[in-house]
Structure formats: C-alpha cells, structure tokens
C-alpha positions in Angstrom: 157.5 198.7 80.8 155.2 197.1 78.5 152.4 199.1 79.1 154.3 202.1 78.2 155.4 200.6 74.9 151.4 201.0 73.9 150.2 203.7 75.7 152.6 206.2 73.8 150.0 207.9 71.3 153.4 209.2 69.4 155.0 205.3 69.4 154.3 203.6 65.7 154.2 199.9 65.8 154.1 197.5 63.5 154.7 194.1 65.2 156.5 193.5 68.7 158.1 190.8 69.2 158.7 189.8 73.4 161.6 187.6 73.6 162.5 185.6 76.8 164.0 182.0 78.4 162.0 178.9 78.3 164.3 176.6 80.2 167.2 174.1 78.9 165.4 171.7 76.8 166.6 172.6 72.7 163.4 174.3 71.7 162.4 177.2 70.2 158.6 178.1 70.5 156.4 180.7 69.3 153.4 181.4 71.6 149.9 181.3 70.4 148.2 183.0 73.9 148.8 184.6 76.8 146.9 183.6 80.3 145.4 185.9 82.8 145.6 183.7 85.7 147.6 181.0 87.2 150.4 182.7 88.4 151.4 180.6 91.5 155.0 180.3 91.3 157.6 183.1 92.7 159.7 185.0 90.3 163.6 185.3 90.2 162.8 187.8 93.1 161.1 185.3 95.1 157.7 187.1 94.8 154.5 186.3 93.8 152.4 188.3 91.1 149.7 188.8 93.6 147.0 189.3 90.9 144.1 187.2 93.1 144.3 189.2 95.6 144.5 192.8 93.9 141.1 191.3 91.9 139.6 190.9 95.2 140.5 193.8 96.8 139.4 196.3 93.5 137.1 194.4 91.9 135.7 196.2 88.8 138.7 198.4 89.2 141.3 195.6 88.6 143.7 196.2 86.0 142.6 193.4 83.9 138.2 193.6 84.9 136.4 192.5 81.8 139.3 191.0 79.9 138.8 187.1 79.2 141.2 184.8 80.8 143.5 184.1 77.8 143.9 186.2 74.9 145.4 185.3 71.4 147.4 187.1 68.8 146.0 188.6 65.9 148.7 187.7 63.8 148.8 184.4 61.8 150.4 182.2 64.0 150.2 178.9 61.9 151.2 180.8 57.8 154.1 182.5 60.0 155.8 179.5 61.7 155.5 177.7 58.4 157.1 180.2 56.9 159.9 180.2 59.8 160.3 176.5 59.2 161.2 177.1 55.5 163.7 179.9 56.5 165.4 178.0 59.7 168.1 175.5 59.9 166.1 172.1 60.0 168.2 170.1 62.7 166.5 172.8 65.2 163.1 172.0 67.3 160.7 175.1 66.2 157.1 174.8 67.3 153.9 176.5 67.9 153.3 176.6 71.9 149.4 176.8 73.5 151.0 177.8 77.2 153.4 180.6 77.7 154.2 178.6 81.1 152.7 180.8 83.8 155.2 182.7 84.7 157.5 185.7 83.8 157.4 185.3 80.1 153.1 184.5 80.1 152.4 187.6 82.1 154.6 190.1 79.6 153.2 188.5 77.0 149.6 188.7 78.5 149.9 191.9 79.4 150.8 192.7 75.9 148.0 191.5 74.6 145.4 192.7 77.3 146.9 196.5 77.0 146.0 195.8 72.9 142.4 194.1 73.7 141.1 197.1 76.1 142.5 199.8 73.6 140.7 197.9 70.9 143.7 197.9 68.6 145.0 194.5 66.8 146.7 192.7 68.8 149.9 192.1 66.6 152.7 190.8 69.0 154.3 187.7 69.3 156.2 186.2 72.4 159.7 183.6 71.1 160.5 181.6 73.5 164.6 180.5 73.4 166.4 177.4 75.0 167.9 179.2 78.4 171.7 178.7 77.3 173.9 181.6 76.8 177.3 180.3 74.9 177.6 182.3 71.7 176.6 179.6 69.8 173.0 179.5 71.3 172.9 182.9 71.3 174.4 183.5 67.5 171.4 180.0 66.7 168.5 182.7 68.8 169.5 185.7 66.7 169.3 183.9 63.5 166.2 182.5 64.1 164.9 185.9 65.8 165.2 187.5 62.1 163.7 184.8 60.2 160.9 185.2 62.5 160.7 188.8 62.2 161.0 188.2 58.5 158.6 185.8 58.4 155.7 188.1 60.4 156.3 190.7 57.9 156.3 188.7 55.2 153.0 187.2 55.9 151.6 190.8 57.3 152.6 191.9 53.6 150.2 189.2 52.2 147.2 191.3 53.4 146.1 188.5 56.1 145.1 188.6 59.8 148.7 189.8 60.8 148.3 193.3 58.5 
C-alpha cells in the first residue's frame, strides 16, 4: 500500500502522517528515522520480512540497492514536537524517538521514506507512534493528539522551513 500512496503521479500530498502501536507503556512518540535492516522478529503473521535474503538473491536489483541504511524526515522534527508540546495536554509522555523498533511500524515508515529518497522528492512524512490500548479514552487522548500533530506540521511547514 504505501508504495502506491507515492507512485500515483495524480495523488497531491502535502504531509503523511503513518500511524501505528508501540506497545503498553503511556507514550506517545514521533519518529525521527526509519531503518533499512534489522528486521529479525516475526510479524502478527508469524513471518519474517525476509529482506536479507531477497538482497542476496537480486543484488543490484533489490528493492531498496543504493538506499542508505536509515533515512530521516525532511520535516522539522524538533520545531514541530515543540510545537506539539505547547498544543498537548501536559500530564501526557510526548517525545521524539531515534528507533521506529524494527518491526511493523519501522518498515512502513522506512519504506515511506525510501519510495521519497529514490524518487528524489522531500521526504515529508512522519510516523506517531500511540500507547497499544484501545478503550475510548486512549483512543479519544490518540485522536486529540493526532490533530495537534497534524496542526503542528503544518503550522511549522507554513513558516517556510525544512518541512515546506
């Protein structure tokens, strides 16, 4: 799905947002990079990504040949989450995360980012990670601070800096 989300020459975007589950602990993190490699543990399918040995096997023909092991946002990671701080509740636990964990969330993230990188285009998405409960409290907390975020990006994309 993601890739299809940028190879559509008709699709307009200004920022993307990729939204997923970090685990239970009350934290709500914006991600900074996605990683490449690393992928050793089995999804909620019980597979593997596989990736090592696909870059074996096509070599300079792999999906992701020539793109560097982690890639970062082009948007202003640190004036946005300050920004989100102002405009959030501030009894929750927001922070700017370095590792996307490996895992589900890293490689849609990554891949968002890599698509971006090999197109040559700015590389304006985001990945906000939310605490993994579901009662509609958490869930009303996630949305709020989902649109302060989204606020927040544009807002500082408005401002003419590395996220326009």
């Amino acid at each position: 799905m993601v890739p299809t989300l940028w190879d559509d020459p008709d699709q307009k975007l200004d920022y993307v947002i990729h939204i997923g589950m970090a685990g239970p602990q009350p934290v709500y993190s914006i991600e900074r990079r996605g990683h490449r490699d690393g992928y050793d543990k089995q999804d909620v399918d019980d597979q593997l990504l596989g990736d090592e040995q696909r870059r074996k096997l096509k070599g300079d023909k792999w999906i992701w040949h020539d793109v560097p092991a982690e890639l970062l946002t082009d948007l202003d990671i640190d004036n946005i989450y300050e920004r989100w701080v102002e405009r959030s509740p501030g009894n929750l636990r927001l922070q700017i995360s370095e590792d996307a964990g490996h895992y589900l969330c890293d490689f849609i993230y990554f891949s968002s980012l890599a698509h971006l990188y090999k197109q040559q285009k700015p590389r304006k998405v985001i990945f906000f990670h939310v605490p993994l409960h579901s009662d509609a409290e958490s869930i009303s907390r996630g949305r709020e601070l989902a649109l302060q975020l989204i606020r927040s990006i544009c807002e500082i994309g408005l401002k003419g800096g590395p996220a326009s």
